[in-house]
C-alpha positions as CSV (number, residue, x, y, z in Angstrom):
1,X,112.0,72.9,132.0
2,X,111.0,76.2,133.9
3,X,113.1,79.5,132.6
4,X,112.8,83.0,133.2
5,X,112.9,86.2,131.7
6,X,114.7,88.6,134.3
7,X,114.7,92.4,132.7
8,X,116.9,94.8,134.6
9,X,113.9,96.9,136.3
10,X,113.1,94.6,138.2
11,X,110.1,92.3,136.5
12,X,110.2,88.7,136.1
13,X,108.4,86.7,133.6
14,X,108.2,82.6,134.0
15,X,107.6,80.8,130.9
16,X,109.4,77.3,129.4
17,X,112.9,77.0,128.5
18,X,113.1,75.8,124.4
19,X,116.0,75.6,122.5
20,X,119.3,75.4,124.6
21,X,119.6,75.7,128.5
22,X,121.7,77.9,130.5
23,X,122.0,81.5,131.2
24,X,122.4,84.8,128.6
25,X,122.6,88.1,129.1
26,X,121.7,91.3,126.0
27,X,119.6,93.9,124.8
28,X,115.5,92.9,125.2
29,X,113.9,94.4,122.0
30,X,110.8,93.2,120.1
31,X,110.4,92.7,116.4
32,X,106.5,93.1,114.8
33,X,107.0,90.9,111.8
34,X,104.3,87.9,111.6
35,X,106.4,86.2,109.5
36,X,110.2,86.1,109.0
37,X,111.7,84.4,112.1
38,X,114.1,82.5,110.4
39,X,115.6,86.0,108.7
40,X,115.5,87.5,112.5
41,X,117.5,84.3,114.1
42,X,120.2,84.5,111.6
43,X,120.4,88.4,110.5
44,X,124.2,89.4,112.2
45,X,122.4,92.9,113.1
46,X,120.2,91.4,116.0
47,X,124.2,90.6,117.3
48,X,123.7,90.8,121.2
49,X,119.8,91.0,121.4
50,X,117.4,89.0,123.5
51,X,114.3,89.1,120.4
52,X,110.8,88.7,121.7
53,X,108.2,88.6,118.9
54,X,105.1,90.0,119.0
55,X,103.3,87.8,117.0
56,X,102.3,85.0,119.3
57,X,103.1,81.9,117.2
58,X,106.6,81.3,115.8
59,X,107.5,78.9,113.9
60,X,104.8,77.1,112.4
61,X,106.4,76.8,108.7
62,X,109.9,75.4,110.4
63,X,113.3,75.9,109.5
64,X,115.0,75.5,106.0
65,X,118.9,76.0,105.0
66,X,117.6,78.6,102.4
67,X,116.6,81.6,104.3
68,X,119.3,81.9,106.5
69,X,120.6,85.7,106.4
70,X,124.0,84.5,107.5
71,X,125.8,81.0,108.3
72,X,124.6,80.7,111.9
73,X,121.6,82.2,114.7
74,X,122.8,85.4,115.4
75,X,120.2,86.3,118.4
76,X,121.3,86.0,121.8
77,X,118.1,85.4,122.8
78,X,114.6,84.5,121.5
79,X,111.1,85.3,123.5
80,X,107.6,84.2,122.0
81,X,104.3,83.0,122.8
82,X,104.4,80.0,121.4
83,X,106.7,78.1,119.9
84,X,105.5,75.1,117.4
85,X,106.3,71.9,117.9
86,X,104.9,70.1,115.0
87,X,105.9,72.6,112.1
88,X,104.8,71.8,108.3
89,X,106.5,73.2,105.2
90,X,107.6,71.5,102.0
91,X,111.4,72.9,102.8
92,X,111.1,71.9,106.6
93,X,114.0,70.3,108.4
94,X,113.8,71.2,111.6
95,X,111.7,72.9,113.9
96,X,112.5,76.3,115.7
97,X,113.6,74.8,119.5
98,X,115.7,72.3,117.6
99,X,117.9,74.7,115.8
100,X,118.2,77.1,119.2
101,X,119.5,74.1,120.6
102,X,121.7,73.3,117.8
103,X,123.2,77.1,118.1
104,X,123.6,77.2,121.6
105,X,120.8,79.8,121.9
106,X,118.5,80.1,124.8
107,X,115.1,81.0,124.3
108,X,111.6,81.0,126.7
109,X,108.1,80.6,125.3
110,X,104.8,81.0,127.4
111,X,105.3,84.4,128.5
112,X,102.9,87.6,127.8
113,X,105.1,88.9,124.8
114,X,102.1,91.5,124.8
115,X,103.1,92.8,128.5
116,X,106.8,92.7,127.7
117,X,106.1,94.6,124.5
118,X,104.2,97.6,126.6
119,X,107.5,97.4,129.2
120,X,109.7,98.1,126.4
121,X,107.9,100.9,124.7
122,X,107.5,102.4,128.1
123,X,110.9,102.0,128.9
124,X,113.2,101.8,126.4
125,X,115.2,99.0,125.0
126,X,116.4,97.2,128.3
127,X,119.0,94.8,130.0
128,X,117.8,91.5,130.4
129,X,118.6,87.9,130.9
130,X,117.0,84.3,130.0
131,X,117.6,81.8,132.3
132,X,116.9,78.3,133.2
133,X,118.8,78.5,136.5
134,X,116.1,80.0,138.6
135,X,117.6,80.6,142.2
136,X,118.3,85.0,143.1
137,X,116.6,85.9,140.4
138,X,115.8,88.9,142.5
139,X,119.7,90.0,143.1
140,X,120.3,88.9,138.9
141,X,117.9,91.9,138.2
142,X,119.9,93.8,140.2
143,X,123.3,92.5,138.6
144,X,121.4,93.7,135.2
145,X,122.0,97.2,135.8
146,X,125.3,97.3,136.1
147,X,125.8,95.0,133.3
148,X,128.1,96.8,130.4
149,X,126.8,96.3,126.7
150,X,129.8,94.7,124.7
151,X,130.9,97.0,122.0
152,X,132.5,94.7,119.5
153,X,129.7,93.4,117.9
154,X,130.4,94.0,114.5
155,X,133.9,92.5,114.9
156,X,132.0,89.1,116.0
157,X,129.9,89.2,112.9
158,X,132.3,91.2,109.8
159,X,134.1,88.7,107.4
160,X,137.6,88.0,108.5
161,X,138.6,87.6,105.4
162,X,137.9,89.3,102.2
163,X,136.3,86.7,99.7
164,X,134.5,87.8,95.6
165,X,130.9,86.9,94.2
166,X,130.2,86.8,90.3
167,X,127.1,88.9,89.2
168,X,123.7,86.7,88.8
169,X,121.9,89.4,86.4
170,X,122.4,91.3,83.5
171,X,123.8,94.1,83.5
172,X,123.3,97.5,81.0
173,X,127.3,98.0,80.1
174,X,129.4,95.8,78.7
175,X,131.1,95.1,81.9
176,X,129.8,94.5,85.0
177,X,130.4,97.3,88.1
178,X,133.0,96.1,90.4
179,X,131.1,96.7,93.8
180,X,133.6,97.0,97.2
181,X,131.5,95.9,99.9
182,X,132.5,96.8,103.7
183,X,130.8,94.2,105.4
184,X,129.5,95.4,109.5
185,X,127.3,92.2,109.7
186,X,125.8,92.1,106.0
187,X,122.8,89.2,105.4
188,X,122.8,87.8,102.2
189,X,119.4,88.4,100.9
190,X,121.5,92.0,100.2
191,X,124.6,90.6,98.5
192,X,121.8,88.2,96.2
193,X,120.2,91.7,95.2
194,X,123.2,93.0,94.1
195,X,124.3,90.3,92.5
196,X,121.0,90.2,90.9
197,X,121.3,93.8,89.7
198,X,124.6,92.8,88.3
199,X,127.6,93.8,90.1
200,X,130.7,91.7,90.7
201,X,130.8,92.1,94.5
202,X,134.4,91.8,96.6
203,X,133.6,91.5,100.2
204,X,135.9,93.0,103.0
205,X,136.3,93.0,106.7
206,X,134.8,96.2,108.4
207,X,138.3,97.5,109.2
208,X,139.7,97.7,106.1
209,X,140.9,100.8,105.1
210,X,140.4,103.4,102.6
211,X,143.9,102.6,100.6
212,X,142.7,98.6,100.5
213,X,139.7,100.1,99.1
214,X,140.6,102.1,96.7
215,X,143.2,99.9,95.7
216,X,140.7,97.2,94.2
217,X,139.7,100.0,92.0
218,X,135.9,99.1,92.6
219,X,133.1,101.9,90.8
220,X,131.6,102.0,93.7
221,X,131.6,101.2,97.5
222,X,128.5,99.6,99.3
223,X,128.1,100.1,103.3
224,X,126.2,97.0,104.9
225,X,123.5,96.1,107.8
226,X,125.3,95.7,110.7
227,X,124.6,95.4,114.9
228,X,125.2,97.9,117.5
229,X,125.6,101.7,118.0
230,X,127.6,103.0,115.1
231,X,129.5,105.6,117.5
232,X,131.0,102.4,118.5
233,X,132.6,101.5,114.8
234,X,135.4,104.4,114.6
235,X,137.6,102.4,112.3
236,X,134.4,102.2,109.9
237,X,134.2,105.8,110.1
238,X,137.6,107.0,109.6
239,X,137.8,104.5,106.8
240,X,134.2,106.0,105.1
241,X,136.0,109.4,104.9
242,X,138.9,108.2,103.5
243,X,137.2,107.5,100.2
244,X,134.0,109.1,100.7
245,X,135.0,112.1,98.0
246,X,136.8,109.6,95.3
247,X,133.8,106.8,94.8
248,X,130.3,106.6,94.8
249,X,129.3,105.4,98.1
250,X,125.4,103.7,98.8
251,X,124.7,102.4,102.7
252,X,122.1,101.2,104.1
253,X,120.9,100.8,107.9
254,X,124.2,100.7,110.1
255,X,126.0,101.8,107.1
256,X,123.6,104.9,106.5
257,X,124.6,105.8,110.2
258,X,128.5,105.6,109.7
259,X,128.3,107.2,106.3
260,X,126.2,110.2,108.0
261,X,128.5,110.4,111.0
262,X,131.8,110.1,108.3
263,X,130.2,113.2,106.8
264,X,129.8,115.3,110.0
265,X,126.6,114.6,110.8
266,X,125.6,112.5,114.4
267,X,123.2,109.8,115.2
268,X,121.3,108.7,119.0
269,X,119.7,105.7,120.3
270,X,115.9,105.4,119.3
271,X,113.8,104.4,122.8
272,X,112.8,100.8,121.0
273,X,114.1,100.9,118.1
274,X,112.3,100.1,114.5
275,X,112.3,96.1,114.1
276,X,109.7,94.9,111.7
277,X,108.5,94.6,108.3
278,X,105.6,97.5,108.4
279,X,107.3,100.7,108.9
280,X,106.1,103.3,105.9
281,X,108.5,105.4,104.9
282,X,108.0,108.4,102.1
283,X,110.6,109.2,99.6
284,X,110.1,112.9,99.8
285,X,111.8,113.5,95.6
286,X,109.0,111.1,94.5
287,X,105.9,111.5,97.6
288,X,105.9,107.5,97.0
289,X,105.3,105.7,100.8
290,X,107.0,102.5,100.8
291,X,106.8,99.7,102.7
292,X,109.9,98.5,104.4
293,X,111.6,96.4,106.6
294,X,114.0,97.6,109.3
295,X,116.2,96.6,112.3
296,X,118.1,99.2,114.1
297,X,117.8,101.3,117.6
298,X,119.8,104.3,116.2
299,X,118.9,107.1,113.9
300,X,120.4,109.8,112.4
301,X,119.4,113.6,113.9
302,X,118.0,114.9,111.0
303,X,119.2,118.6,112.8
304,X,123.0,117.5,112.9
305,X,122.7,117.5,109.0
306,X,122.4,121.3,109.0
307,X,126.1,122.2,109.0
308,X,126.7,119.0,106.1
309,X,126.5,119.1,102.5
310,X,123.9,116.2,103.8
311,X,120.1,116.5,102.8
312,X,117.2,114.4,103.8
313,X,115.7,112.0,101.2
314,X,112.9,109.7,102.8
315,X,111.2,110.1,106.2
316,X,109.7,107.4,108.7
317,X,106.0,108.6,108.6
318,X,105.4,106.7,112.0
319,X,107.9,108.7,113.4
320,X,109.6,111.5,111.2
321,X,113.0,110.0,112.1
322,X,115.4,110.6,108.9
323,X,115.4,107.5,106.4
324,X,117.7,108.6,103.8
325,X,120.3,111.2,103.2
326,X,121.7,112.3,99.8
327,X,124.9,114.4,99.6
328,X,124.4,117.8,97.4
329,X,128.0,117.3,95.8
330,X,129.5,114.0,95.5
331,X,127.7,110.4,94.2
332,X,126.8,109.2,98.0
333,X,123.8,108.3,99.4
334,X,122.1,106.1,101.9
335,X,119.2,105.2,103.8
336,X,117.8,103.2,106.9
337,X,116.1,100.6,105.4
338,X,116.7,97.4,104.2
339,X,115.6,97.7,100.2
340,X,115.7,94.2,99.9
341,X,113.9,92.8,102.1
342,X,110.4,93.3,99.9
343,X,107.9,93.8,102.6
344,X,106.3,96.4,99.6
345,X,107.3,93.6,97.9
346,X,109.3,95.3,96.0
347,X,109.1,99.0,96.6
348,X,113.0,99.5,97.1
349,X,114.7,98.0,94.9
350,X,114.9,101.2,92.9
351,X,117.8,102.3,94.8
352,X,120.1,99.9,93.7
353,X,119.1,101.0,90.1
354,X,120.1,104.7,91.4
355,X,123.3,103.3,92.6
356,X,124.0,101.9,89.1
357,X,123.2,105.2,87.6
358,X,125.9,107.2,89.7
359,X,128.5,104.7,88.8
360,X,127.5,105.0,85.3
361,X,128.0,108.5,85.2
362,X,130.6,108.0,87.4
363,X,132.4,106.0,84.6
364,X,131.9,108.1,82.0
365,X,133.1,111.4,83.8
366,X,136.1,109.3,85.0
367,X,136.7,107.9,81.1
368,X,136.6,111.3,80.0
């Protein structure tokens, strides 16, 4: 079946409908990883986005139920080259277009991926549809532009409920830290880490607020991943100040953004975005370059942070856009990246080891 990319300025790509049929409508952004597909579909903070890959074949090791960041396929879209049909892994159980369909998802292979790379770096992330109904395409492009991004994102993809998870690994203190974790659309190669570094972990919706929080009498508070532009999460915000000054506090990505912005700082929309495992980013304490992985179109301005008690820790050394933030004063501190993720392979997992050092000193000031 024919299907077409439609992006809002105008350009058309044909290619093959794969996965389910129909009609979408998101964000068009591309991700450089040449592995990881499977941890793209299902990560909650690709929430809204039409994904076009850069590598040109996707797929070819399958689909398993063990590397899925989250219960379900998260993308609105996906756009590659080529799609496999005849995957091979010893965990395979189902190939790529089968699971789109499974999900509901629409995606289109065949299409220059290349050329629709170029678009987007000249243009910025842009409005675009997938579609396997292929008459006006012409006034749909037009439509496009009008077309309002929803804003609720992380409500779609935030626990509803608030559940608990044991810690996996051992931990330095006799009992392990009790970890709040506001959840904006967390994947759960993060809650494994922490788990694995020890931490009892209690999981709550994205509007909780900063009594709830402090009510579970946690040592420290973790900010997740999440979709979206964090200007839109005002709840998160006012919640993050709440408790900001009473508990150590560690974000990442979407939650580095609301932490910074809860601490007076503000953040803009990147042109494309940084969506990939290769982005090198120096820790500027150390001089170390990491390897990371990231997924986010919005940054932190690293000149809001001059009238904060906010201080830059890591830089993007593509880029220089801010990567991590330390406060002068208080236990806090995030960054951009997902430390996890073990594109390095392991580079980052340090900071959850500095996490566990600010609630152990956190303890013992507090025991005091």
């Amino acid at each position: 079946m024919q299907a077409a990319l439609v992006l809002e300025t105008g350009k058309i790509f044909m290619g093959e409908s794969f996965g389910a049929a129909g009609e979408i409508r998101g964000e068009v952004v591309f991700n450089t990883g040449m592995t990881g597909y499977q941890e793209v579909l299902t990560d909650p903070s690709y929430k809204g986005q039409m994904v076009c890959m850069t590598y040109p074949l996707v797929g070819n090791y399958g689909i398993n139920s063990l590397d899925n960041q989250s219960p379900q396929i998260q993308v609105q879209g996906f756009i590659v080259k080529e799609a496999a049909r005849n995957p091979h892994h010893w965990q395979l159980e189902k190939n790529i277009s089968r699971a789109l369909a499974q999900a509901g998802v629409v995606g289109i292979k065949g299409i220059d991926t290349r050329a629709l790379t170029r678009i987007i770096r000249e243009h910025g992330v842009l409005r675009g549809m997938i579609t396997t109904e292929l008459g006006e395409l012409d006034q749909k492009a037009l439509e496009l532009k009008n077309w309002e991004i929803p804003q609720d994102a992380v409500a779609q993809v935030s626990t509803r409920e608030t559940y608990k998870l044991p810690p996996l690994g051992k931990t330095d203190s006799q009992k392990p830290f009790h970890v709040v974790v506001m959840d904006f659309g967390i994947k759960s190669s993060i809650l494994r880490a922490m788990q694995e570094e020890g931490y009892a972990l209690t999981v709550v919706p994205y509007s909780a607020s900063a009594q709830e929080i402090i009510a579970l009498k946690p040592d420290g508070v973790f900010l997740s991943n999440g979709p979206g532009d964090p200007k839109d999460v005002e709840v998160g915000i006012k919640t993050i100040g709440g408790f900001v000054n009473k508990l150590p506090v560690f974000g990442i990505c979407l939650g580095h953004q609301l932490l910074t912005l809860a601490l007076g700082g503000d953040t803009y929309k990147l042109k494309y975005g940084h969506r990939g495992g290769n982005q090198p980013v120096q820790d500027l304490r150390t001089k170390k370059v990491h390897i990371t992985s990231q997924n986010h179109g919005y940054a932190v301005a690293e000149g809001s942070l001059a009238d904060t008690l906010l201080e830059v820790t890591h830089l993007n050394l593509n880029d220089q856009t801010v990567e991590g933030v330390r406060h002068k004063e208080l236990p806090v501190f995030s960054v951009q990246y997902h430390p996890e993720a073990g594109p390095g392979p392991n580079d980052s997992l340090y900071l959850f080891k500095e996490f566990s050092t600010l609630m152990t000193e956190w303890r013992i000031h507090h025991a005091t």
